[in-house]
Structures are given as C-alpha cells and as structure tokens.
DSSP file (Angstrom, degrees, kcal/mol; ACC not computed):
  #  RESIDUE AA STRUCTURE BP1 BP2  ACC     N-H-->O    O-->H-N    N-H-->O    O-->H-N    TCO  KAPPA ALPHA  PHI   PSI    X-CA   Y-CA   Z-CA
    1    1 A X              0   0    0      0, 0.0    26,-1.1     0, 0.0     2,-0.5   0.000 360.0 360.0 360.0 153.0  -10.5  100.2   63.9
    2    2 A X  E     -A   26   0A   0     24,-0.2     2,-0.4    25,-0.1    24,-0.2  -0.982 360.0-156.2-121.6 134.6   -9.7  101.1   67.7
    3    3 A X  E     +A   25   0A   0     22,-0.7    22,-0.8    -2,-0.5     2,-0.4  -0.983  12.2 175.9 -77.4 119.2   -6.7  100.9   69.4
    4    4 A X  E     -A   24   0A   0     -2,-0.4     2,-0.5    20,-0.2   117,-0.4  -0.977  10.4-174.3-133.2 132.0   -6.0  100.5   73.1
    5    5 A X  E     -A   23   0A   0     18,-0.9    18,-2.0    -2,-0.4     2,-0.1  -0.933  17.8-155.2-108.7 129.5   -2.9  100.1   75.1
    6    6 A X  E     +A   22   0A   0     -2,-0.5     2,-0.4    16,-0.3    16,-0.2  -0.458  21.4 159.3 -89.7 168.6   -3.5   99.6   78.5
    7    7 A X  E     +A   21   0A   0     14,-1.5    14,-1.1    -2,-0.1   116,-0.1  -0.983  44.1  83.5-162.6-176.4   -0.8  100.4   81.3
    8    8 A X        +     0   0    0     -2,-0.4    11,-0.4    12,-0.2    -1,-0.1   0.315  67.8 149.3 106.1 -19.6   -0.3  101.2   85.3
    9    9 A X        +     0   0    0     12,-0.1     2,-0.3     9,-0.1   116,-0.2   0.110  21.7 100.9 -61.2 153.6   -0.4   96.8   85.7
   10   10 A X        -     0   0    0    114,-1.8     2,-0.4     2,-0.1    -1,-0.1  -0.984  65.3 -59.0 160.8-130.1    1.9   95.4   88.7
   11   11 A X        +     0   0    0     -2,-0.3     2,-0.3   114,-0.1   116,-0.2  -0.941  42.8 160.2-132.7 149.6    2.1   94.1   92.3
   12   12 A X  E     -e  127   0B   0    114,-2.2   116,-1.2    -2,-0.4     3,-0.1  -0.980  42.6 -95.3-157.1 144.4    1.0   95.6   95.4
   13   13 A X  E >   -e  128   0B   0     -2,-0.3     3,-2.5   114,-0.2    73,-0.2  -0.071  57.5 -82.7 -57.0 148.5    0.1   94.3   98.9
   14   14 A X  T 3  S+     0   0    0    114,-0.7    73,-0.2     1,-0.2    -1,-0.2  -0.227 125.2  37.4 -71.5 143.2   -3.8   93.6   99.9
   15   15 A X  T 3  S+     0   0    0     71,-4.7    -1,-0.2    -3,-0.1    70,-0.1   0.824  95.3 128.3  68.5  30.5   -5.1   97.1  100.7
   16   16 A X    <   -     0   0    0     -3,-2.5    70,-0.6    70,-0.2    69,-0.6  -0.150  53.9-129.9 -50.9 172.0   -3.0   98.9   98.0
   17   17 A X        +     0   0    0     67,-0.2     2,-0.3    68,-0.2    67,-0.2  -0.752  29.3 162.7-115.6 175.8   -4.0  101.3   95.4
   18   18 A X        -     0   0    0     -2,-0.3     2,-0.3     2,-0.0    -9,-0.1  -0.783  20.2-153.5-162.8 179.0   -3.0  100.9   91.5
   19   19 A X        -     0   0    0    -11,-0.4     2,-0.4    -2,-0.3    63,-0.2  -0.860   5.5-138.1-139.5 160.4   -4.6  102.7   88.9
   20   20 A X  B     -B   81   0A   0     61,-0.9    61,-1.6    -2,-0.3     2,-0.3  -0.825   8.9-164.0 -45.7 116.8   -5.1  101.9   85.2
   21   21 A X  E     -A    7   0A   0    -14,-1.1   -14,-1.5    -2,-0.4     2,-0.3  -0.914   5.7-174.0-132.9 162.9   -4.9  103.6   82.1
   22   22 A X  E     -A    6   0A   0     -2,-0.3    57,-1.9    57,-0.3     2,-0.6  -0.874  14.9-156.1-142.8 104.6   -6.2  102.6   78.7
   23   23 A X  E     -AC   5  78A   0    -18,-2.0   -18,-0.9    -2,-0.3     2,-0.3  -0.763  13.9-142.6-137.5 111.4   -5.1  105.0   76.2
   24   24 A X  E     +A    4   0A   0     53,-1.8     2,-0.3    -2,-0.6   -20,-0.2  -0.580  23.7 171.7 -86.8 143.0   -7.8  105.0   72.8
   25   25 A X  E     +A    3   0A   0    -22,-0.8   -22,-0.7    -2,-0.3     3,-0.3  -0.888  39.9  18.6-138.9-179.6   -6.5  105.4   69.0
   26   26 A X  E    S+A    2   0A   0     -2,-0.3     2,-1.9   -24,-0.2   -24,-0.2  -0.031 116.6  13.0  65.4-177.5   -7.9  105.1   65.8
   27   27 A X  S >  S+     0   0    0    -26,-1.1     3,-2.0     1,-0.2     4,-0.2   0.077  77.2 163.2   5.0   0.4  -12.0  105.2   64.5
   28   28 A X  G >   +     0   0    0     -2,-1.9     3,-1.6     1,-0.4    -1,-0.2   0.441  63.6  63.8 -30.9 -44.7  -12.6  106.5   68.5
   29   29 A X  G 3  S+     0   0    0      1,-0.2    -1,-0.4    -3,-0.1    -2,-0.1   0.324  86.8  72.0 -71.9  -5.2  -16.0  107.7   67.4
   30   30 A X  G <  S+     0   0    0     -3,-2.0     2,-0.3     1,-0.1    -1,-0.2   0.215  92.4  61.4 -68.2 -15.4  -17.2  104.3   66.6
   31   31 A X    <   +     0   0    0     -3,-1.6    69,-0.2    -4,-0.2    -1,-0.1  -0.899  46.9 173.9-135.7 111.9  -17.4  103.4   69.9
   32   32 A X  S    S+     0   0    0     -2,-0.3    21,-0.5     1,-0.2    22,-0.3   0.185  71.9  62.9-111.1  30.5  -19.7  105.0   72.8
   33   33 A X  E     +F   99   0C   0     66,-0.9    66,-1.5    19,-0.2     2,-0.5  -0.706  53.4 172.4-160.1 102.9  -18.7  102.2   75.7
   34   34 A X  E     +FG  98  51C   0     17,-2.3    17,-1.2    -2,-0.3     2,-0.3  -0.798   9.7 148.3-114.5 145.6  -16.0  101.6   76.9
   35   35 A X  E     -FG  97  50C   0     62,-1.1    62,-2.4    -2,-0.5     2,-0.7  -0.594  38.3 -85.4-141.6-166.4  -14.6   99.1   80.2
   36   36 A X  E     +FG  96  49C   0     13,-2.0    12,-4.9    -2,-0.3    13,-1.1  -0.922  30.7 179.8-115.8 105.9  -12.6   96.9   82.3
   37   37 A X  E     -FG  95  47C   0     58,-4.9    58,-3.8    -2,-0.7     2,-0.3  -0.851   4.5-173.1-111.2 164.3  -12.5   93.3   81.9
   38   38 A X  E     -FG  94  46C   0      8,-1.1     8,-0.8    56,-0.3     2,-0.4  -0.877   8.0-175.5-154.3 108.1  -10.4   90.9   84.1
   39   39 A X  E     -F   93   0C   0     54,-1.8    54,-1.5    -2,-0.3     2,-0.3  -0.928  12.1-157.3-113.3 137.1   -9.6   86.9   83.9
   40   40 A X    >   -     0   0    0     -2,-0.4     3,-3.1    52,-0.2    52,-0.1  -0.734  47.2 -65.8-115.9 153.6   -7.5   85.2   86.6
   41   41 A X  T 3  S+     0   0    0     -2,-0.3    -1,-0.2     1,-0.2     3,-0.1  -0.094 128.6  10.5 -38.9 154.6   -5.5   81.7   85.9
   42   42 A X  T 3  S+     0   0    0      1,-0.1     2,-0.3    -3,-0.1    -1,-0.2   0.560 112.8 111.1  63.8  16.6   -8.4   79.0   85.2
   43   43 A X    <   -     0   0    0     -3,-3.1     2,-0.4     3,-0.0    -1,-0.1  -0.853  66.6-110.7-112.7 155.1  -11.3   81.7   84.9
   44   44 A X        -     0   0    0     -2,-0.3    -4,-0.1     1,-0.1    -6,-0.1  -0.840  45.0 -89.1 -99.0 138.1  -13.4   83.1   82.6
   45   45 A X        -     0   0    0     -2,-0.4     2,-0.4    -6,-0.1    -6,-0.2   0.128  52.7-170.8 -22.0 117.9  -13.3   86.7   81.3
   46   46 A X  E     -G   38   0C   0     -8,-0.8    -8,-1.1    -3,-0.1     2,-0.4  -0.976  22.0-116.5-123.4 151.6  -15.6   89.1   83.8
   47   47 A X  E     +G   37   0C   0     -2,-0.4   -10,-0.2   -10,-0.2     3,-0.1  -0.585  30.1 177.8 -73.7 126.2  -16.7   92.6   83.5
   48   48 A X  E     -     0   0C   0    -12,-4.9    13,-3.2    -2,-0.4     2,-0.3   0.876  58.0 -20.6-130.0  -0.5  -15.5   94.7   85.9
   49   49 A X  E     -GH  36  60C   0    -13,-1.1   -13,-2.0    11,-0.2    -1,-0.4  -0.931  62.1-172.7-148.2 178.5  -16.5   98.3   85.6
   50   50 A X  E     -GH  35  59C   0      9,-2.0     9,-2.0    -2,-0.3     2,-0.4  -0.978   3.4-162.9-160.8 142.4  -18.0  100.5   81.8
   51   51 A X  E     -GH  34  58C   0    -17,-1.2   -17,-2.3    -2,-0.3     2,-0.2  -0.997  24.0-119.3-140.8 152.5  -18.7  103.8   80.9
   52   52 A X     >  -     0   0    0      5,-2.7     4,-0.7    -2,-0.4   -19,-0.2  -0.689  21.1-142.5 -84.6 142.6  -20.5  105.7   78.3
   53   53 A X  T  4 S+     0   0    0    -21,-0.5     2,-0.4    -2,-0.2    -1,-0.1   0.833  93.7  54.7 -61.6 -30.4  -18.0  108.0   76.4
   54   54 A X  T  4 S+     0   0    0    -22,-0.3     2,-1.9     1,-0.1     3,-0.3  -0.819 123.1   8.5 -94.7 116.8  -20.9  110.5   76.2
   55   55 A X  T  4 S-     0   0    0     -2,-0.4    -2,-0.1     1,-0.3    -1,-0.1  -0.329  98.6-118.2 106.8 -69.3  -22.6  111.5   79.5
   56   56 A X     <  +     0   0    0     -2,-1.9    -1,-0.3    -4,-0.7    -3,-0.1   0.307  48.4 174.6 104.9 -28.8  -19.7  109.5   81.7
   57   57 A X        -     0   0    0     -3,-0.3    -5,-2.7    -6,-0.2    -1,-0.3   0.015  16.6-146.7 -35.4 134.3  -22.2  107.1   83.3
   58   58 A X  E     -H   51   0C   0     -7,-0.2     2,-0.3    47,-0.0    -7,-0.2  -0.559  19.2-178.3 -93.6 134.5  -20.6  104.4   85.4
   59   59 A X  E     -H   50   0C   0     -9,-2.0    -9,-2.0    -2,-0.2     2,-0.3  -0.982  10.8-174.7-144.2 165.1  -21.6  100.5   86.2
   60   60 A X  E     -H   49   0C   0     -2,-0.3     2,-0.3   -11,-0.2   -11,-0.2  -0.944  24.4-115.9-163.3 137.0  -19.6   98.6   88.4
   61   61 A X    >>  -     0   0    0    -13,-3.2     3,-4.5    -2,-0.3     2,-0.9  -0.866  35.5-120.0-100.4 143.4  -19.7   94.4   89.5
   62   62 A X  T 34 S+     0   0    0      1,-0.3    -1,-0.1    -2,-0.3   -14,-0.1   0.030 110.1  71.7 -68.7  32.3  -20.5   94.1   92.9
   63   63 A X  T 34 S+     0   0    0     -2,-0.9    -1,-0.3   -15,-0.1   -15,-0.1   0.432 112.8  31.3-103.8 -25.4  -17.3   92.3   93.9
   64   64 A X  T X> S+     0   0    0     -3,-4.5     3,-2.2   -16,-0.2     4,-2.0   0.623  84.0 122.9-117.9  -2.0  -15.5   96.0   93.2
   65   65 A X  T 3< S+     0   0    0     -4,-0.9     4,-0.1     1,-0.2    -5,-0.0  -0.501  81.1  15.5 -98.4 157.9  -17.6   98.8   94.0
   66   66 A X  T 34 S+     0   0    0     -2,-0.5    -1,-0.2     2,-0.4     3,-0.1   0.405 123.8  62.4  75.6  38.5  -17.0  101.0   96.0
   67   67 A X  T <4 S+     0   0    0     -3,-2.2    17,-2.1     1,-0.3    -2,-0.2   0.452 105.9  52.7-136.0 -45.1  -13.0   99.8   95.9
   68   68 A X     <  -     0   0    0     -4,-2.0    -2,-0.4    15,-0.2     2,-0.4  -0.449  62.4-174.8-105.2 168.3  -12.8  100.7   91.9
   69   69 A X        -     0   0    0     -2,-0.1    13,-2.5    -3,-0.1     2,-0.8  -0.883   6.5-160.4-154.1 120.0  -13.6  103.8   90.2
   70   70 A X  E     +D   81   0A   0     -2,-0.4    11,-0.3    11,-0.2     2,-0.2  -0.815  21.2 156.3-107.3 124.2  -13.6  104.4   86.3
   71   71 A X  E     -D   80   0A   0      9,-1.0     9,-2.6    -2,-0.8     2,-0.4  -0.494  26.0-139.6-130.1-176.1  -13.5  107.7   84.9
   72   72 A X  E     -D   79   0A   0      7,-0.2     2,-0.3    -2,-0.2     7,-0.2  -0.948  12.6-148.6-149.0 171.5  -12.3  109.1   81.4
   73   73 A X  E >>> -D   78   0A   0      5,-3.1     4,-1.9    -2,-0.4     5,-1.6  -0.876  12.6-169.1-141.1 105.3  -10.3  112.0   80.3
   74   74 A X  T 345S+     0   0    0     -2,-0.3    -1,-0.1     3,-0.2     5,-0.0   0.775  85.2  59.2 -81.1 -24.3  -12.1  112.5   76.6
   75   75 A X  T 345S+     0   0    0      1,-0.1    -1,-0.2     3,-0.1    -2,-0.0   0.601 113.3  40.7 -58.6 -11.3   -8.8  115.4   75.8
   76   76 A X  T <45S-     0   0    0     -3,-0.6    -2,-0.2     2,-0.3    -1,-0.1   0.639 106.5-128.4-121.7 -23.4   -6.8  112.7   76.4
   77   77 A X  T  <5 +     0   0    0     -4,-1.9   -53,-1.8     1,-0.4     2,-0.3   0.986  68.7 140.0  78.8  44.2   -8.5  109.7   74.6
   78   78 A X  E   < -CD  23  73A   0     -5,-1.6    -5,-3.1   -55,-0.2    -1,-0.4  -0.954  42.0-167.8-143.3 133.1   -8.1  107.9   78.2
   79   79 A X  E     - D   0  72A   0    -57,-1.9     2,-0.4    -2,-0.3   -57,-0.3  -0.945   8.1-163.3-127.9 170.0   -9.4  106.1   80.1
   80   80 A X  E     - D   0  71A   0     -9,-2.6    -9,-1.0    -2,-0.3     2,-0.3  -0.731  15.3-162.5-127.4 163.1   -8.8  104.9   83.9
   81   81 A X  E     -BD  20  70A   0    -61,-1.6     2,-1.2    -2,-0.4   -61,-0.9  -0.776  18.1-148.3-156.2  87.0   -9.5  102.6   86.2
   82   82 A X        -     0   0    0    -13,-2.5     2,-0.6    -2,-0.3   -63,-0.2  -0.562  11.3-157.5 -62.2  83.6   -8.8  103.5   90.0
   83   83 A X        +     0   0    0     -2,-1.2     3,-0.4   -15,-0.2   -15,-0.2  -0.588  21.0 166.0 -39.5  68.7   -7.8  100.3   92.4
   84   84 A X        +     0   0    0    -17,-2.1   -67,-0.2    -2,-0.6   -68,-0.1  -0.488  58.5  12.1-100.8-178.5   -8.4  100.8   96.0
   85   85 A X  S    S-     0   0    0    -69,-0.6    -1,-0.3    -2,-0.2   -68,-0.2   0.792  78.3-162.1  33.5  59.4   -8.4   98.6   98.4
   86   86 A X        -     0   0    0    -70,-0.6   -71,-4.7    -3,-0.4     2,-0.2  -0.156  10.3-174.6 -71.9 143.4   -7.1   95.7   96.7
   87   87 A X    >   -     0   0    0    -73,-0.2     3,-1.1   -72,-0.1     4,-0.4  -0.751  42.8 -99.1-122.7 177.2   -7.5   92.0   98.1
   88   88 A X  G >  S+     0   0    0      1,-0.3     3,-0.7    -2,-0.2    39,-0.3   0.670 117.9  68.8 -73.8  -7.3   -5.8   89.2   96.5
   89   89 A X  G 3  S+     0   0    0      1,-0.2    -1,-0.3    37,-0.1   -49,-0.0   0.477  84.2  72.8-100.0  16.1   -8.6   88.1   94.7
   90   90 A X  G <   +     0   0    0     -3,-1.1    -1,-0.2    35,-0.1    -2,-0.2   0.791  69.4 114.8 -40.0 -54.4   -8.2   91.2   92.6
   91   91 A X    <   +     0   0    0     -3,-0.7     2,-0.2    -4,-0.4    35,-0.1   0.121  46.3 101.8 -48.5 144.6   -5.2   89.5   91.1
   92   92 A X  S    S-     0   0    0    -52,-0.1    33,-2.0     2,-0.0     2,-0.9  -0.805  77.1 -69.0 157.7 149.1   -6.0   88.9   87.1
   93   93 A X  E     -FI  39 124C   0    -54,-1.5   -54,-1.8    31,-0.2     2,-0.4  -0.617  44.9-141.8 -68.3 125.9   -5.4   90.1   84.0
   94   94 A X  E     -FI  38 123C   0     29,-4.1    29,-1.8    -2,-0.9     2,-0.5  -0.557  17.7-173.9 -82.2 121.3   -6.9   93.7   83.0
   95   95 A X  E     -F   37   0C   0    -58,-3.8   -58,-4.9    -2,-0.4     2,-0.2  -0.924  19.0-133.2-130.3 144.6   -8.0   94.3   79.9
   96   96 A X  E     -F   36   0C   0     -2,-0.5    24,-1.9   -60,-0.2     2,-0.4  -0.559  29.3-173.6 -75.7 143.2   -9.3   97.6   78.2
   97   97 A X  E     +FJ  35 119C   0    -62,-2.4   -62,-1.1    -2,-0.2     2,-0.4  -0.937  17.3 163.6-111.8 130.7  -12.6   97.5   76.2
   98   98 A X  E     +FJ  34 118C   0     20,-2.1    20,-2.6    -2,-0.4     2,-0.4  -0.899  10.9 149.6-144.8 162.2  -14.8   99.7   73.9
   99   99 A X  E     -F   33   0C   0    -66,-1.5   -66,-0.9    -2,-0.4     2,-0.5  -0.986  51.5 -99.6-178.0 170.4  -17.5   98.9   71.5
  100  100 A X        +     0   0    0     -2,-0.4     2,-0.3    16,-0.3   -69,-0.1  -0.782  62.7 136.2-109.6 135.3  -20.6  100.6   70.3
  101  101 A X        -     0   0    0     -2,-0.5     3,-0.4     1,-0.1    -2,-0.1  -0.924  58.7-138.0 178.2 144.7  -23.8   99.1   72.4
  102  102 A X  S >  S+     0   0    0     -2,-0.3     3,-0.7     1,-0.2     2,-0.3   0.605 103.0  73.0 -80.5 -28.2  -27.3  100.8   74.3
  103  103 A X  G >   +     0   0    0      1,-0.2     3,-0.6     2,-0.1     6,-0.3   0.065  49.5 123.2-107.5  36.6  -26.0   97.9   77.2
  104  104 A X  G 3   +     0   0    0     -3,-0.4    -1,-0.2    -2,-0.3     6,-0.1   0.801  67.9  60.4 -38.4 -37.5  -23.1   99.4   78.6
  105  105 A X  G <  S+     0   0    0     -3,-0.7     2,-0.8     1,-0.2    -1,-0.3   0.652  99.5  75.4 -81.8  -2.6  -24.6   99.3   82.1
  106  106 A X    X>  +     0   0    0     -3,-0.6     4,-2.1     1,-0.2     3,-1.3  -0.697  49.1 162.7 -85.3  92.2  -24.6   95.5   81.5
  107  107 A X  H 3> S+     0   0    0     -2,-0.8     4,-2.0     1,-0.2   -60,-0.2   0.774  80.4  56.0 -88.4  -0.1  -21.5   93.7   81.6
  108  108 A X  H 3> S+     0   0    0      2,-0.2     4,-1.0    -3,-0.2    -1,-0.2   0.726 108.5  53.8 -94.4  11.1  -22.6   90.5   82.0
  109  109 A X  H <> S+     0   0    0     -3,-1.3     4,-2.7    -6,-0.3    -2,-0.2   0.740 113.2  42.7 -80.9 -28.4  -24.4   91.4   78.8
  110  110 A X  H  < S+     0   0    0     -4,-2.1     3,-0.3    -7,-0.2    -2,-0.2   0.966  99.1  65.2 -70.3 -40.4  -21.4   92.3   77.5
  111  111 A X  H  < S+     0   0    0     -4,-2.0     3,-0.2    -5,-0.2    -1,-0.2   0.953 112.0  44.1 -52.4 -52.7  -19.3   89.3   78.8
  112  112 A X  H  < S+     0   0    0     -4,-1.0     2,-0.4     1,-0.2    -1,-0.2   0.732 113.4  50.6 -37.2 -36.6  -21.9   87.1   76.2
  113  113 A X     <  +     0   0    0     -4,-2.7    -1,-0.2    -3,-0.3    -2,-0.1  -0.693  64.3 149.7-146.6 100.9  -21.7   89.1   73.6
  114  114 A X    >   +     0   0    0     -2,-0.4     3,-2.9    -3,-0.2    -1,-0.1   0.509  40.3 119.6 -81.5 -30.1  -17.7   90.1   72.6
  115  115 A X  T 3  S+     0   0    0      1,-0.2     2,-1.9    -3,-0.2    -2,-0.0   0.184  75.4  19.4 -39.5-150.1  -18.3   90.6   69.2
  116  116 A X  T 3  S+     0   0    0      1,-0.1     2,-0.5   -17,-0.1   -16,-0.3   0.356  98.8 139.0  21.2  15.5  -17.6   93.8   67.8
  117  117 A X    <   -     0   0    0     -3,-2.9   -18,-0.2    -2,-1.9     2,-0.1  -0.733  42.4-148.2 -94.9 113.4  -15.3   94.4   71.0
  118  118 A X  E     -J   98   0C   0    -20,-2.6   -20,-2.1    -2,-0.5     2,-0.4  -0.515  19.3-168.1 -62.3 161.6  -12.0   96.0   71.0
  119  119 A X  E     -J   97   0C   0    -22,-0.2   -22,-0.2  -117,-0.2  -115,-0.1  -0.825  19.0-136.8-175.0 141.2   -9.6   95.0   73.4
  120  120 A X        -     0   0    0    -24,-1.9  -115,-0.2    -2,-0.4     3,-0.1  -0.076  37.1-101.7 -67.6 152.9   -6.4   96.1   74.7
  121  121 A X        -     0   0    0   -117,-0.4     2,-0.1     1,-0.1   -26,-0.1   0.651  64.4 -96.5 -23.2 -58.8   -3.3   93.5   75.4
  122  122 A X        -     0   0    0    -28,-0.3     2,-0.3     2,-0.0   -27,-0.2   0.250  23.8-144.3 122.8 124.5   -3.6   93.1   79.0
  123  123 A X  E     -I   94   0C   0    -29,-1.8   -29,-4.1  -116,-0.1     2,-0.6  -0.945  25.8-132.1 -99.5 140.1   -2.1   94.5   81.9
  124  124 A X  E     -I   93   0C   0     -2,-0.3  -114,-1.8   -31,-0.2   -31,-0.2  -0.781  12.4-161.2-101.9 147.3   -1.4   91.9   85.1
  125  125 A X        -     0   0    0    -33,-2.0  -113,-0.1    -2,-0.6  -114,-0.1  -0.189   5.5-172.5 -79.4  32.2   -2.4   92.9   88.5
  126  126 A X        -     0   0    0     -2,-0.1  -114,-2.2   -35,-0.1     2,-0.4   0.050   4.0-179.7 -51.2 125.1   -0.7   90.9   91.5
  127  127 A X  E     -e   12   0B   0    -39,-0.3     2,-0.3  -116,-0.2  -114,-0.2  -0.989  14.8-165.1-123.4 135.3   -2.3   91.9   94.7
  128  128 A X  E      e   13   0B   0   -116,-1.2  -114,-0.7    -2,-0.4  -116,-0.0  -0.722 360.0 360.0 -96.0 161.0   -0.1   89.4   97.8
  129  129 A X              0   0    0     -2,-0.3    -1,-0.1  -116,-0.2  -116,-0.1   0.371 360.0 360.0-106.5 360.0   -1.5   89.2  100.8
C-alpha cells in the first residue's frame, strides 16, 4: 500500500503561482510513476503532468506546459507540482497519483486505465479572474 497526502491547494488570481506537494508513504517501491490528476465541477478526471521515480522523466498535457512543472525530491518521498501562470480554467481538484506502469508518459493512457492507482484526497485550486 501507498499513501499520499497532497497539500499547497487554495485561491489565487489568473496569473498566480501555487505549488503542490504530494508527500508518499508506505510500499513506495511499488510504484515507479507517479502524477497530477485534476477534475473540475461536471468533468471528468484528466491527467495533468507524471514522472518516473527513477530517471525523473517528465510528460505534461498541452493545456499546461510550459505554465506547470513537476519535479520530485526522492529524500523527501515528495513530490511537487509547480503552478505558474494560472488561468481560471486551472480551477479543479488536484489529486496526487502513483502506480507501477512502462506508460507513464501517457496520461491519457493512464486516465483509462486507474486500476492499480493510488490516489491522494484532493487538494482544490481556485484560480478568479
């Protein structure tokens, strides 16, 4: 089993920052991908950035990159997820991920296929305009 609490969630004006943190427990070695998912009222769950624990490679959906950035801190058993330039259509719940999978650089393979997925609580994001 994995645990993750996510944290860093609130409201910020469009062209803010936030960041994210996602703090791992438990079985940690079980899992070599971990990401950022996000659902807004009356939407379905989307990916929006992963990395492999190993090696640090990034993938990113083209509605945030080059505005999000996800890194990890493996000493710390964290990982983060840097907001910049927030617009309102940011706004959504954030949720931490991990699972063990070769298709990290896919989320919208991963958005299909949740089994085996950890996932974190939720943090919300308000971005006003």
């Amino acid at each position: 089993q994995v645990q993750l609490v996510e944290s860093g969630g609130g409201s910020v004006q469009a062209g803010g920052s936030l960041r994210l943190s996602c703090a791992a427990s438990g079985y940690i070695s079980s899992v070599n991908c971990m990401g950022w998912f996000r659902q807004a009222p009356g939407k379905e769950r989307e990916g929006v950035a992963t990395i492999y624990t190993v090696g640090g490679s990034t993938y990113y959906a083209d509605s945030v990159k080059g505005r999000f950035t996800i890194s990890q801190d493996n000493a710390k058993d964290t990982v983060y997820l840097q907001m910049n330039s927030l617009k309102p259509e940011d706004t959504a719940v954030y949720f931490c991920a991990a699972k063990r999978t070769y298709l990290c650089w896919s989320l919208a393979w991963w958005r299909r296929n949740t089994d085996a997925t950890y996932w974190g609580q939720g943090t919300q994001v308000t971005v006003s305009s």
